[in-house]
PDB file of N, H, CA, C and O in Angstrom:
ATOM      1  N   UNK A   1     133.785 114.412  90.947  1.00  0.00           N
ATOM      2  CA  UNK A   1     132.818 113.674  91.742  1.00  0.00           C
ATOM      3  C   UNK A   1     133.501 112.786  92.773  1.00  0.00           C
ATOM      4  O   UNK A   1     132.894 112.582  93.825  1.00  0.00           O
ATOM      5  N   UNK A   2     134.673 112.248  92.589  1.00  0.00           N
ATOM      6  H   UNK A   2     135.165 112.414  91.734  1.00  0.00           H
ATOM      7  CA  UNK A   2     135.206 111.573  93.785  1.00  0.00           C
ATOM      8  C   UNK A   2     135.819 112.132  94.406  1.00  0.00           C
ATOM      9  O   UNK A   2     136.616 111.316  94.868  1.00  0.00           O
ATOM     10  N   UNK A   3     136.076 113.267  94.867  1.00  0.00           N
ATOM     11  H   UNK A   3     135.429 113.931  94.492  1.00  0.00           H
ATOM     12  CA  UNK A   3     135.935 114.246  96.162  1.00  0.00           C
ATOM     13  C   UNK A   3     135.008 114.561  97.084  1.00  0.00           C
ATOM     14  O   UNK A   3     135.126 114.891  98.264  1.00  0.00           O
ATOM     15  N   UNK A   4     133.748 114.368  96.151  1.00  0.00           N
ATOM     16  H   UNK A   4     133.652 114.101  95.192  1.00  0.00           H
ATOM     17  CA  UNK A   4     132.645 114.293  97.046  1.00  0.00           C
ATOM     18  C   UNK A   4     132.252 113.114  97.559  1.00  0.00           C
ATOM     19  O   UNK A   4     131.518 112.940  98.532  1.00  0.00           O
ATOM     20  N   UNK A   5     132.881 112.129  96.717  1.00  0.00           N
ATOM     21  H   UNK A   5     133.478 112.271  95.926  1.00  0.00           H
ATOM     22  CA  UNK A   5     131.764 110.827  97.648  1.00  0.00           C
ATOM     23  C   UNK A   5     133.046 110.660  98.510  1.00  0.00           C
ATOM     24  O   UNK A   5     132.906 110.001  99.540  1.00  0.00           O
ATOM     25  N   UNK A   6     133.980 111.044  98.298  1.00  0.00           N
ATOM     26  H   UNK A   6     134.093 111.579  97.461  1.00  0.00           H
ATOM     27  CA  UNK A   6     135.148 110.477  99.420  1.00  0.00           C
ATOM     28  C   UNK A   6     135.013 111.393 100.664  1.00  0.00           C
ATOM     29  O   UNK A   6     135.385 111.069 101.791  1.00  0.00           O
ATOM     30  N   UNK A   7     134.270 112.916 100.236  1.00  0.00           N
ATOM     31  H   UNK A   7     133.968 113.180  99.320  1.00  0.00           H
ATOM     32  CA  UNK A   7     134.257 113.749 101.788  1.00  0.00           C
ATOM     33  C   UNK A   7     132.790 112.902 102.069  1.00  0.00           C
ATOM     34  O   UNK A   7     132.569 112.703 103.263  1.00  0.00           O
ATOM     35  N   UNK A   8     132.028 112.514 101.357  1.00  0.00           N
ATOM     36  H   UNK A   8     132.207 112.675 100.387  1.00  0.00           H
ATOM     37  CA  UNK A   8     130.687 112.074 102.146  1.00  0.00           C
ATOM     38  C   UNK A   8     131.011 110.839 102.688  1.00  0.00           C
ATOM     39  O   UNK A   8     130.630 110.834 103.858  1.00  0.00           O
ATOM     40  N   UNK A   9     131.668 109.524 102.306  1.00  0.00           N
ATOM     41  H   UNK A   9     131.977 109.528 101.355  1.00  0.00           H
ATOM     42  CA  UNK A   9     132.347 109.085 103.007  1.00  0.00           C
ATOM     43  C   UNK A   9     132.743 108.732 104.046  1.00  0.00           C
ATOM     44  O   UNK A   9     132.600 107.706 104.711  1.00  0.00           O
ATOM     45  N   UNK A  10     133.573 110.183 104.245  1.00  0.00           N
ATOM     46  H   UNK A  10     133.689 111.016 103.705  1.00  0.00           H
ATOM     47  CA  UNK A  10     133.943 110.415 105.904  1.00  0.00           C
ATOM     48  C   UNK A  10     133.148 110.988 106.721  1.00  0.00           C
ATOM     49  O   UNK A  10     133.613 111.126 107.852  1.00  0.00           O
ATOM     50  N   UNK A  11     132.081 111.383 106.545  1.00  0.00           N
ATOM     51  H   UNK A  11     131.703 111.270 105.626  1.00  0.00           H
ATOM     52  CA  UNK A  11     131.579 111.874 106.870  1.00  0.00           C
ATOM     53  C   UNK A  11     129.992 111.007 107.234  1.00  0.00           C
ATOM     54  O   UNK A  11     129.098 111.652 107.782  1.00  0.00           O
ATOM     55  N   UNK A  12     129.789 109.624 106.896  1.00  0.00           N
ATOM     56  H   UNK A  12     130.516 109.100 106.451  1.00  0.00           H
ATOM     57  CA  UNK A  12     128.910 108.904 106.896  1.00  0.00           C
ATOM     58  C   UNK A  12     130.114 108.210 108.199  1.00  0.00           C
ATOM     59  O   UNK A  12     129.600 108.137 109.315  1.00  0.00           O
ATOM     60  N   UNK A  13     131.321 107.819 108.126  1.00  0.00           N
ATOM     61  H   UNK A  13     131.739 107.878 107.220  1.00  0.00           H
ATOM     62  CA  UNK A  13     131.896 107.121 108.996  1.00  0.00           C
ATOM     63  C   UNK A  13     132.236 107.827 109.928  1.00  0.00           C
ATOM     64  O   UNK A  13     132.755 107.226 110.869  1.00  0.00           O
ATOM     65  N   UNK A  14     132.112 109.103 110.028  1.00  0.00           N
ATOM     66  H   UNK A  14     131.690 109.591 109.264  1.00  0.00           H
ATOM     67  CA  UNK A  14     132.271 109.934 111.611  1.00  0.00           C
ATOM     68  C   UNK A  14     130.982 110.162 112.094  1.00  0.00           C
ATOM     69  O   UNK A  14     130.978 110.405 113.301  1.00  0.00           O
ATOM     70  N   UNK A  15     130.004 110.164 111.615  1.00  0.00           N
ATOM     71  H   UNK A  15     130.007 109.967 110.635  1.00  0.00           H
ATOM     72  CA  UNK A  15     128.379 109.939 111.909  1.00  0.00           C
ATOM     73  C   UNK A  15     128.275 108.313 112.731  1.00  0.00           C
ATOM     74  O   UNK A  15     128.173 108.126 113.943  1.00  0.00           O
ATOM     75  N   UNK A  16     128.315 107.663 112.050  1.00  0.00           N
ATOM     76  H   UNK A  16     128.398 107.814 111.065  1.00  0.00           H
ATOM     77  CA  UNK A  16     128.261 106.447 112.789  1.00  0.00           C
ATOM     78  C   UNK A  16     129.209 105.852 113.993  1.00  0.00           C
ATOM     79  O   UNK A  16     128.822 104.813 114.528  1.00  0.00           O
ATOM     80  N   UNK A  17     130.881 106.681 114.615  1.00  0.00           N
ATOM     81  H   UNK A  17     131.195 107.525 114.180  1.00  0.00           H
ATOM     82  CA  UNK A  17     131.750 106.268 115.211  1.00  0.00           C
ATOM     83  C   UNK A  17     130.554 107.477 116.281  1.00  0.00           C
ATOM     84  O   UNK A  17     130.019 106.991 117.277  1.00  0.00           O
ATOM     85  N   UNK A  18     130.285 108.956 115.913  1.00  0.00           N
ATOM     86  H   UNK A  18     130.720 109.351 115.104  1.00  0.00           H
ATOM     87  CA  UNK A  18     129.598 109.463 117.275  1.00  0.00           C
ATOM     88  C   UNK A  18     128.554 108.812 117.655  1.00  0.00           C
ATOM     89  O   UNK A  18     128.373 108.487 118.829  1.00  0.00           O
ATOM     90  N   UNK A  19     127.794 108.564 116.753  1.00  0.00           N
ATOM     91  H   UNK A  19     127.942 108.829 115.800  1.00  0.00           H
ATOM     92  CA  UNK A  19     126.324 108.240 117.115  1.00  0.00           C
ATOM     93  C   UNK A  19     125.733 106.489 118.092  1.00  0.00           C
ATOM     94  O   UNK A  19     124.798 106.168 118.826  1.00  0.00           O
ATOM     95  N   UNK A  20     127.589 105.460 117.188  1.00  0.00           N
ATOM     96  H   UNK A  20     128.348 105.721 116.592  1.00  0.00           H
ATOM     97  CA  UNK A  20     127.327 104.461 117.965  1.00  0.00           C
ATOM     98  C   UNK A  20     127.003 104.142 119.504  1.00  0.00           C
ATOM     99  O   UNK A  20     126.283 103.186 119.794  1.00  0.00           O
ATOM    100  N   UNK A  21     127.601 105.036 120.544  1.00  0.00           N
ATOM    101  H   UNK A  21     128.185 105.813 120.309  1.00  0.00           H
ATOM    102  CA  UNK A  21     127.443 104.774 121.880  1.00  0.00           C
ATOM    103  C   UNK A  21     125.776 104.953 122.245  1.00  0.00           C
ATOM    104  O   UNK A  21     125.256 104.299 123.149  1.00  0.00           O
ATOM    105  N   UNK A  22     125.237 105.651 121.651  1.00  0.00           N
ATOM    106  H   UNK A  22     125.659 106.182 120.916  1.00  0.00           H
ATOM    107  CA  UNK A  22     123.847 106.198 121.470  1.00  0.00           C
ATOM    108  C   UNK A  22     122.591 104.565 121.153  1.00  0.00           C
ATOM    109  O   UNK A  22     121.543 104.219 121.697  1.00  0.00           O
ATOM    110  N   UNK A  23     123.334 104.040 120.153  1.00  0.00           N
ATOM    111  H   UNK A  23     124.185 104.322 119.710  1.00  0.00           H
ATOM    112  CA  UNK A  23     122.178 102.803 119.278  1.00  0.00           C
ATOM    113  C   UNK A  23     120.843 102.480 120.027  1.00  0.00           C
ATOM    114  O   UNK A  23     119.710 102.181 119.651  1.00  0.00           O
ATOM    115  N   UNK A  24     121.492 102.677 121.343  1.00  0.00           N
ATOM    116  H   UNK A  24     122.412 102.920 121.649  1.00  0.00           H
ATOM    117  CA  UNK A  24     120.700 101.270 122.018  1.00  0.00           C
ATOM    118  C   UNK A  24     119.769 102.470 123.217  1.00  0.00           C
ATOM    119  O   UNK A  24     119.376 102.319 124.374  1.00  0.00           O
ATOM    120  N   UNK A  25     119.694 103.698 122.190  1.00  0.00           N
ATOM    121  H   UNK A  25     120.013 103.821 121.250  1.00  0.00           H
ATOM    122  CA  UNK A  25     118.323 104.361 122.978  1.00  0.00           C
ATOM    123  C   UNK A  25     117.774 104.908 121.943  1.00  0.00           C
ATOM    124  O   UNK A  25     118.054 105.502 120.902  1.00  0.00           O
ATOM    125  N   UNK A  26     116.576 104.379 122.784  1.00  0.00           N
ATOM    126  H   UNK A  26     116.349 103.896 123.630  1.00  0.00           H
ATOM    127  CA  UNK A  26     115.211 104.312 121.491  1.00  0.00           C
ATOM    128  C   UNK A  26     115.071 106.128 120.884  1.00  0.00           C
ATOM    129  O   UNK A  26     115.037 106.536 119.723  1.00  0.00           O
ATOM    130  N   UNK A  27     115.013 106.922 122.216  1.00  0.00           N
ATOM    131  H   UNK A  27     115.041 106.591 123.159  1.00  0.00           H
ATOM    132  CA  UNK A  27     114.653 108.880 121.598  1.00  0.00           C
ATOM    133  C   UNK A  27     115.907 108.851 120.481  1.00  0.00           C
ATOM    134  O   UNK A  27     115.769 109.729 119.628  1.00  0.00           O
ATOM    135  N   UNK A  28     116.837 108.202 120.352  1.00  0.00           N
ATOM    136  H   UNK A  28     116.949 107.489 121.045  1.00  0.00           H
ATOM    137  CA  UNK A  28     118.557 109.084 119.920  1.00  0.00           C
ATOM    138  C   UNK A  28     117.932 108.061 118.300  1.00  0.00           C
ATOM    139  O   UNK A  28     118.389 108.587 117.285  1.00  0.00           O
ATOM    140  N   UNK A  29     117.414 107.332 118.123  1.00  0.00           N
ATOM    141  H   UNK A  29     117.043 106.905 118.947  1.00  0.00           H
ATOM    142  CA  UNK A  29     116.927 106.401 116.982  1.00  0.00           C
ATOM    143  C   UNK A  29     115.601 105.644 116.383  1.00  0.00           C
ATOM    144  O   UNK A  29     115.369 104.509 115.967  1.00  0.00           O
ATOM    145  N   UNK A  30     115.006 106.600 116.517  1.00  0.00           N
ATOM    146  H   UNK A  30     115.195 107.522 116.855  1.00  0.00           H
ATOM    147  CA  UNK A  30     113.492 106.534 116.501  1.00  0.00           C
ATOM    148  C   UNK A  30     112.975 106.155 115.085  1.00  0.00           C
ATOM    149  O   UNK A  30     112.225 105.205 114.856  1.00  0.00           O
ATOM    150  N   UNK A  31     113.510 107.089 114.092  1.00  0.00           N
ATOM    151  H   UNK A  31     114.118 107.860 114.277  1.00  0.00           H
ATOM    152  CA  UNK A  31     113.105 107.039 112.372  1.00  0.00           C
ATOM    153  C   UNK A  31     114.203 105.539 112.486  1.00  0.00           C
ATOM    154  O   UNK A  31     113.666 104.642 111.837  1.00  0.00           O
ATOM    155  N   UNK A  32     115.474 105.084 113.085  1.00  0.00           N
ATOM    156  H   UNK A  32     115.910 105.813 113.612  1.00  0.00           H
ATOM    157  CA  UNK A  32     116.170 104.172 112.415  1.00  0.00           C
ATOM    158  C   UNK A  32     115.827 102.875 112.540  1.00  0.00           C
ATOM    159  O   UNK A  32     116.202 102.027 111.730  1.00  0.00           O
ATOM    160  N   UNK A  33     114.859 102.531 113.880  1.00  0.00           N
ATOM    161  H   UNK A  33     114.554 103.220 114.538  1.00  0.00           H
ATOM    162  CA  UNK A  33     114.299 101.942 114.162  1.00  0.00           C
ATOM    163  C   UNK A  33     112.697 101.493 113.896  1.00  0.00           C
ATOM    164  O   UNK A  33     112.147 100.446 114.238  1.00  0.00           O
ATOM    165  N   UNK A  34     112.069 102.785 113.079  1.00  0.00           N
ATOM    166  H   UNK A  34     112.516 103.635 112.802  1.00  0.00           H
ATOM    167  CA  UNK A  34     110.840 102.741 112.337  1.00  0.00           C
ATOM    168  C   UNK A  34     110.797 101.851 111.121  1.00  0.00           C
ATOM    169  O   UNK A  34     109.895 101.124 110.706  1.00  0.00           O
ATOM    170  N   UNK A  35     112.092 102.112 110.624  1.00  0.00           N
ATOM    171  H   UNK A  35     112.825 102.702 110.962  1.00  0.00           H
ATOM    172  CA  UNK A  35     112.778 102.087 109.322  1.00  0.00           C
ATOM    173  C   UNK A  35     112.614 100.154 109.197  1.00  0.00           C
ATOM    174  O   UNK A  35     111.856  99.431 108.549  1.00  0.00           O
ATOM    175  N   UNK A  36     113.884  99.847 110.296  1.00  0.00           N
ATOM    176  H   UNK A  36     114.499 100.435 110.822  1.00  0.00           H
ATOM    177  CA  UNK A  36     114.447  98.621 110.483  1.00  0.00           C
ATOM    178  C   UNK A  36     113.274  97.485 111.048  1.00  0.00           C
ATOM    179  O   UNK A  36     113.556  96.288 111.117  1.00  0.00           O
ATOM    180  N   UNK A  37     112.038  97.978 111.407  1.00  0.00           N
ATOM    181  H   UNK A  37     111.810  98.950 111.351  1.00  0.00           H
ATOM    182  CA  UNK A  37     110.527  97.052 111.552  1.00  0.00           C
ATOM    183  C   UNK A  37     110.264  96.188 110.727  1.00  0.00           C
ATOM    184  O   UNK A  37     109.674  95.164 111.071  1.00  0.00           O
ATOM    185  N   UNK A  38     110.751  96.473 109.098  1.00  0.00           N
ATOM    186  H   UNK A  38     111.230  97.305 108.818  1.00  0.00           H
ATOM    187  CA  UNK A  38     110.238  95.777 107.793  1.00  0.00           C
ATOM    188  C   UNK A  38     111.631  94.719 107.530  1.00  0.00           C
ATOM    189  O   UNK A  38     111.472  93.673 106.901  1.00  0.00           O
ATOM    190  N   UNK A  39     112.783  95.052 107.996  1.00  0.00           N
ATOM    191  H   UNK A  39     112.912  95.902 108.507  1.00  0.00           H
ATOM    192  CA  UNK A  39     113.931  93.767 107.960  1.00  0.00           C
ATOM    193  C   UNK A  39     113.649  92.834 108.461  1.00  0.00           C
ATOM    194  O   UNK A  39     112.774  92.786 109.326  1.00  0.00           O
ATOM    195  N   UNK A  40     114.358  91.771 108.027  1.00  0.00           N
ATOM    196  H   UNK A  40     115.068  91.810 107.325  1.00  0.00           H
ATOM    197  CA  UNK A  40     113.818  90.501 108.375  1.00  0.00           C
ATOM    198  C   UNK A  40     115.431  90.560 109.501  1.00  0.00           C
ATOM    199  O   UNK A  40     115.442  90.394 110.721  1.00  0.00           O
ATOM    200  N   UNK A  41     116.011  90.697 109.070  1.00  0.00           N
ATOM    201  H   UNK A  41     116.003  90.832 108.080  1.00  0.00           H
ATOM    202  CA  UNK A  41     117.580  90.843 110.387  1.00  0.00           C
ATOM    203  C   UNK A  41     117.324  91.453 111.414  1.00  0.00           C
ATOM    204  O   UNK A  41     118.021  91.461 112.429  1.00  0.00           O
ATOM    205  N   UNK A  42     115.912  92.236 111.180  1.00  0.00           N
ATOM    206  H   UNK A  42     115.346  92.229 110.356  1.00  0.00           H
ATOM    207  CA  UNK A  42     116.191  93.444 113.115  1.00  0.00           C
ATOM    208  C   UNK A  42     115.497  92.392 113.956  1.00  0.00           C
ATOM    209  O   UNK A  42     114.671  91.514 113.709  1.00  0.00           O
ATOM    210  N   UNK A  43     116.234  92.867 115.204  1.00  0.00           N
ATOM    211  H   UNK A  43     116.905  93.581 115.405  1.00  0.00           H
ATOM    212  CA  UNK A  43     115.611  92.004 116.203  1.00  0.00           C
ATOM    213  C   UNK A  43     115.782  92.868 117.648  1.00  0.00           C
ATOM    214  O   UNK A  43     116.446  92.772 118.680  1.00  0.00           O
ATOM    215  N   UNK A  44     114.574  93.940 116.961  1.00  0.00           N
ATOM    216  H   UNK A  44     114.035  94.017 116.122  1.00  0.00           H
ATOM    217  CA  UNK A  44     114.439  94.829 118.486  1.00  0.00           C
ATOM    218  C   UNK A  44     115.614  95.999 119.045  1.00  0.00           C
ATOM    219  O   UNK A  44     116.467  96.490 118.306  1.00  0.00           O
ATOM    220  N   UNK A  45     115.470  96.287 120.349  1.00  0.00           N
ATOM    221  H   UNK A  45     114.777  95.889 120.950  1.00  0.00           H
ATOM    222  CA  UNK A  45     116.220  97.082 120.746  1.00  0.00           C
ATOM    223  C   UNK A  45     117.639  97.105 121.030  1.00  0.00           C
ATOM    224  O   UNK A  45     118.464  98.007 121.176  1.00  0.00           O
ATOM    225  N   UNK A  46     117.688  95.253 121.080  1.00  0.00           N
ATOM    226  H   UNK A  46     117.018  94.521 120.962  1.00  0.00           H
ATOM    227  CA  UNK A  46     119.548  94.996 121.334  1.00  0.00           C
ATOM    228  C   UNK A  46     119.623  94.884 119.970  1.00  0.00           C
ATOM    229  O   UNK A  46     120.197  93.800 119.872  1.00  0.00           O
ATOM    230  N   UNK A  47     119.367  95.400 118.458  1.00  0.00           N
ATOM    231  H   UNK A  47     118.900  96.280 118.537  1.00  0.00           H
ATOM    232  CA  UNK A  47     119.974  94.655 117.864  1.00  0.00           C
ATOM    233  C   UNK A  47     121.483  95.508 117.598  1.00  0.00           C
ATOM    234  O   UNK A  47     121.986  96.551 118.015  1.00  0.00           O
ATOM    235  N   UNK A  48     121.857  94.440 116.678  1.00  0.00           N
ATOM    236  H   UNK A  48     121.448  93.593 116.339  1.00  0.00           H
ATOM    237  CA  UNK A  48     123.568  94.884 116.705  1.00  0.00           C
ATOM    238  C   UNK A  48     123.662  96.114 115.059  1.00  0.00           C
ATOM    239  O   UNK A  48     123.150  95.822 113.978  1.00  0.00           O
ATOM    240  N   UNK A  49     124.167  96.963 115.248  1.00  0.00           N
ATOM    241  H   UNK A  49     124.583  97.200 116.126  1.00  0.00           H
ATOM    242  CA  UNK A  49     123.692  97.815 114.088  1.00  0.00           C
ATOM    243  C   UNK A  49     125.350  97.410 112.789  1.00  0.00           C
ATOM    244  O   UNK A  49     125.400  97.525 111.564  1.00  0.00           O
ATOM    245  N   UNK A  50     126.615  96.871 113.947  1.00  0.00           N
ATOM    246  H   UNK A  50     126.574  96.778 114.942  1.00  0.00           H
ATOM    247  CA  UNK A  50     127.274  96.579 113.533  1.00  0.00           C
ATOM    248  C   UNK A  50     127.126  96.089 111.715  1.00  0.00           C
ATOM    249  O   UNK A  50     127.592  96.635 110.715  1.00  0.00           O
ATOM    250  N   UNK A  51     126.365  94.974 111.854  1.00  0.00           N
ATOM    251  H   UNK A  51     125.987  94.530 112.666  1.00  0.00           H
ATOM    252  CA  UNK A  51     126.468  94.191 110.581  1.00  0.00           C
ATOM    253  C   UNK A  51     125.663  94.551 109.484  1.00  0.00           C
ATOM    254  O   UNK A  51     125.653  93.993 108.387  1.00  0.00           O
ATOM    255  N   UNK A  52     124.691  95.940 110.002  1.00  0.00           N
ATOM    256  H   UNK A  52     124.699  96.393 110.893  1.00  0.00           H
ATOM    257  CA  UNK A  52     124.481  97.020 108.575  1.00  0.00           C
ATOM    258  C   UNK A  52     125.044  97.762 108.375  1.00  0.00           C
ATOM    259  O   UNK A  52     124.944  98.227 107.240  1.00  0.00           O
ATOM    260  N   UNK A  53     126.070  98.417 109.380  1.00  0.00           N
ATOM    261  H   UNK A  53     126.152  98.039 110.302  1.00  0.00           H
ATOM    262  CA  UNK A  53     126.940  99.903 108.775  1.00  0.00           C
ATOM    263  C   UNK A  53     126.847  99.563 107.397  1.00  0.00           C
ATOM    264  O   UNK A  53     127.014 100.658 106.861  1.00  0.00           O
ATOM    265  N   UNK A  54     126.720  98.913 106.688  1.00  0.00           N
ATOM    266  H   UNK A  54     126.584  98.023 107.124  1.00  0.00           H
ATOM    267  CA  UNK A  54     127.141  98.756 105.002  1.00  0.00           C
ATOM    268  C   UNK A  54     126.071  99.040 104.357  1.00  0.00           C
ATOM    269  O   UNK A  54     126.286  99.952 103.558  1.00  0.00           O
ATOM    270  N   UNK A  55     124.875  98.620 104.344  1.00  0.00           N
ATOM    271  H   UNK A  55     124.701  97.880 104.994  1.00  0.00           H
ATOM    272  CA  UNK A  55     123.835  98.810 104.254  1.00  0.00           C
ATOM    273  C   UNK A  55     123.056 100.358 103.455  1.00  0.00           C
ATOM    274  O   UNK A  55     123.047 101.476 103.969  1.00  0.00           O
ATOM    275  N   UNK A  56     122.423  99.953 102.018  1.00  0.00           N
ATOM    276  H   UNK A  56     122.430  99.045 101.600  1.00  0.00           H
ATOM    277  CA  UNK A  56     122.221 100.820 101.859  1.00  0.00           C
ATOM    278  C   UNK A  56     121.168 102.131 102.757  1.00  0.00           C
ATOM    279  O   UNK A  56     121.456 103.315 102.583  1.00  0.00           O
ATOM    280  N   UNK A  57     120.219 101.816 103.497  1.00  0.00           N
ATOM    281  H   UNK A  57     119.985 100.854 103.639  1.00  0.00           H
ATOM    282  CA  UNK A  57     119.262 102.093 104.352  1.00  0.00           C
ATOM    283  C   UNK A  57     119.904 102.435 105.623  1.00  0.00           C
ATOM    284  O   UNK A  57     119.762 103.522 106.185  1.00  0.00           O
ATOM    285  N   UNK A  58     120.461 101.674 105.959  1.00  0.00           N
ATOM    286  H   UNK A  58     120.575 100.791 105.503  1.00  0.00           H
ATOM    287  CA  UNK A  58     121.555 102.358 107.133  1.00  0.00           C
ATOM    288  C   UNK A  58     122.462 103.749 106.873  1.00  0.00           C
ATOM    289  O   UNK A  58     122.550 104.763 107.566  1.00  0.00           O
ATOM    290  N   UNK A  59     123.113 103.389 105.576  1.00  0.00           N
ATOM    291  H   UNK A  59     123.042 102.566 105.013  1.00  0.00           H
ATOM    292  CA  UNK A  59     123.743 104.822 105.330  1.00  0.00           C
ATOM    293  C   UNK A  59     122.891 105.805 104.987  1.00  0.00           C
ATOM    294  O   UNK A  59     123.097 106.948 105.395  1.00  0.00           O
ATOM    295  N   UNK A  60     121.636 105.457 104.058  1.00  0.00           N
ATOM    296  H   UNK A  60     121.469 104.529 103.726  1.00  0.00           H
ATOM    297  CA  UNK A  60     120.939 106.446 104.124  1.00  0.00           C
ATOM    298  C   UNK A  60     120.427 107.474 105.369  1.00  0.00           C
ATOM    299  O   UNK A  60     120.588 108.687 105.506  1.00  0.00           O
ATOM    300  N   UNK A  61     120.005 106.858 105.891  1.00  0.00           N
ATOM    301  H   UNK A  61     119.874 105.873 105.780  1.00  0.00           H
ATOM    302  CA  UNK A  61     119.758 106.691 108.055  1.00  0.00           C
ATOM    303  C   UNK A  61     121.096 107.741 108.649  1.00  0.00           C
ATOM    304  O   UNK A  61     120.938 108.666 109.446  1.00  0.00           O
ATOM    305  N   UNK A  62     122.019 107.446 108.215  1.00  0.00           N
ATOM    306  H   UNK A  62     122.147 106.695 107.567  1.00  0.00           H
ATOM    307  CA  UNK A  62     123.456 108.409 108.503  1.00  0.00           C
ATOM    308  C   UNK A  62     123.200 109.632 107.945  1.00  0.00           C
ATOM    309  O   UNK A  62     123.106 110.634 108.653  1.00  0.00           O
ATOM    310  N   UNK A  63     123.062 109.667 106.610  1.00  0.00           N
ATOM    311  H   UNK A  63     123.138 108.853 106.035  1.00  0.00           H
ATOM    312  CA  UNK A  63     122.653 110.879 106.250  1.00  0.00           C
ATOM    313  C   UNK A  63     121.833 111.416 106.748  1.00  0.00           C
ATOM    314  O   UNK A  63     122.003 112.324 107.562  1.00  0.00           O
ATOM    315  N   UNK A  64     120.815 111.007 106.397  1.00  0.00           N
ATOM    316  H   UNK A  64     120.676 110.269 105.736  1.00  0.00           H
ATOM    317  CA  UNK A  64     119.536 112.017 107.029  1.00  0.00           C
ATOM    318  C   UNK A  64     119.793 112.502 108.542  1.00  0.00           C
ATOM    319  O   UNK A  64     119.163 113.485 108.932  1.00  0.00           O
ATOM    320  N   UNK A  65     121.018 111.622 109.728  1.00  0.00           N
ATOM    321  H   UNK A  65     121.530 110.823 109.412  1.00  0.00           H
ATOM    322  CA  UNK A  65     121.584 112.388 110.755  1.00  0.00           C
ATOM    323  C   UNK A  65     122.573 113.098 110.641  1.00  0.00           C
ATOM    324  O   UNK A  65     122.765 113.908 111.547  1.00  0.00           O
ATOM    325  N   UNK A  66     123.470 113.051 109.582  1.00  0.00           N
ATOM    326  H   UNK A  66     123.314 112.394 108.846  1.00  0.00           H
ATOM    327  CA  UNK A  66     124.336 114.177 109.258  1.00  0.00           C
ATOM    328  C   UNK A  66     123.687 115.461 109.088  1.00  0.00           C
ATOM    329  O   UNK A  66     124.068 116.489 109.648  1.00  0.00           O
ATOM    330  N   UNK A  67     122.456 115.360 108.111  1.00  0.00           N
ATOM    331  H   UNK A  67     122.145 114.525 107.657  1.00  0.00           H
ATOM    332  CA  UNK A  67     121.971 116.675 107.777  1.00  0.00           C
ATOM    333  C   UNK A  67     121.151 117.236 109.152  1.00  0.00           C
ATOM    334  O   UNK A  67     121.429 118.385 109.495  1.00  0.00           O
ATOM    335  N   UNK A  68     120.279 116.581 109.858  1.00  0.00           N
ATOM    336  H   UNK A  68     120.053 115.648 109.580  1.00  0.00           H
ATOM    337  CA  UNK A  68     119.923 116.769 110.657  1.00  0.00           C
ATOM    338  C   UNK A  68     120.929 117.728 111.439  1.00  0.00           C
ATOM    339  O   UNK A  68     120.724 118.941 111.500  1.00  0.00           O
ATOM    340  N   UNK A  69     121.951 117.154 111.991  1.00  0.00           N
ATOM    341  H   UNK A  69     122.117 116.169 111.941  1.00  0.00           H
ATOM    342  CA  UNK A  69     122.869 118.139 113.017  1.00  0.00           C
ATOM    343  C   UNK A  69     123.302 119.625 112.159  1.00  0.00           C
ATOM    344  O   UNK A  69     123.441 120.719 112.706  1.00  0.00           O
ATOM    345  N   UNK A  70     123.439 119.394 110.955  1.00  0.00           N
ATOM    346  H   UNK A  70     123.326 118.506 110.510  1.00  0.00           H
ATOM    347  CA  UNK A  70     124.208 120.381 110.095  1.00  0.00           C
ATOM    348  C   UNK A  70     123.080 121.571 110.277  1.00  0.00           C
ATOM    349  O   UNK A  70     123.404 122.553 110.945  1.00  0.00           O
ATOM    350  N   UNK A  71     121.917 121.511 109.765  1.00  0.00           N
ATOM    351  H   UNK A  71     121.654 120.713 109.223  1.00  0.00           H
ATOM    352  CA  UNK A  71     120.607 122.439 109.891  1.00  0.00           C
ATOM    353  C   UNK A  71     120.834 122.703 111.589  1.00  0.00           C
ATOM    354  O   UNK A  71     121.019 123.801 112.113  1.00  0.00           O
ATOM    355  N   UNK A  72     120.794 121.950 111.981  1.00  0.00           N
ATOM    356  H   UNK A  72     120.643 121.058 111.555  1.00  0.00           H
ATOM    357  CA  UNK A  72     120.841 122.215 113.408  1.00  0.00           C
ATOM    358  C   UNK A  72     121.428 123.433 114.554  1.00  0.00           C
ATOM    359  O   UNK A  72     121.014 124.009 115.560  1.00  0.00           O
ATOM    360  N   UNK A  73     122.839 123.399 113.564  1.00  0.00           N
ATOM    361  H   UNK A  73     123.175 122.931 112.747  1.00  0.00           H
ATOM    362  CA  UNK A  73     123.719 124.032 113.603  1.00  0.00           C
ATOM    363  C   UNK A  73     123.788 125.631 112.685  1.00  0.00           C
ATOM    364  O   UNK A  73     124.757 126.382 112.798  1.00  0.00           O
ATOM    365  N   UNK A  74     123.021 125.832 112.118  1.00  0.00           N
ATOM    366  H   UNK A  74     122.234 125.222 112.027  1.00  0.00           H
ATOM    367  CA  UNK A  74     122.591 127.089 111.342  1.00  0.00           C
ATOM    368  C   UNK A  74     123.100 126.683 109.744  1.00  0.00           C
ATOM    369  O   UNK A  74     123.106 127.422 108.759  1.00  0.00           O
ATOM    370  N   UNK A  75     123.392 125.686 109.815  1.00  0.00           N
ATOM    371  H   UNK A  75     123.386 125.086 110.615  1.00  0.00           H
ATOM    372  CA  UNK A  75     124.124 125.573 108.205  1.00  0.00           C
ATOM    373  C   UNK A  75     123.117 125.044 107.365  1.00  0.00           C
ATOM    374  O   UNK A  75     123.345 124.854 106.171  1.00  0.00           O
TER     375      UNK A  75
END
C-alpha cells in the first residue's frame, strides 16, 4: 500500500504544479470553486489556493482532476 499512496502522491503534486497557473479562471475551476462557497477561508476569485494544497477537499478536488484528464485521455 505505500507504493500507492506514494505514486498518488505524486501525482496529486504534479496535478496541482500544472493546474496552478490556471486557479484564477473561473471555466478551468468551476466544481473547485462550487465546493469552496461553504469555507469560511474562501474569499472569491483571488483567493489564494496556496494555503489549502493540504487540505483534505482540495486534494480530493486534485483527484477528481487527475481522473478527469486520465478518462480523457482514453484510459
Amino acid at each position: 500500500m505505500r507504493e500507492v499512496e506514494r505514486r498518488l502522491e505524486q501525482r496529486i503534486q504534479e496535478m496541482y504544479k500544472d493546474i496552478k497557473p490556471y486557479m484564477k479562471r473561473e471555466d478551468a475551476t468551476k466544481e473547485l470553486r462550487e465546493m469552496c462557497q461553504n469555507c469560511d477561508g474562501y474569499c472569491g476569485i483571488d483567493h489564494d489556493y496556496e494555503e489549502c494544497k493540504d487540505k483534505p477537499c482540495f486534494r480530493f478536488w486534485l483527484c477528481y482532476e487527475i481522473e478527469k484528464h486520465r478518462i480523457s485521455f482514453g484510459g
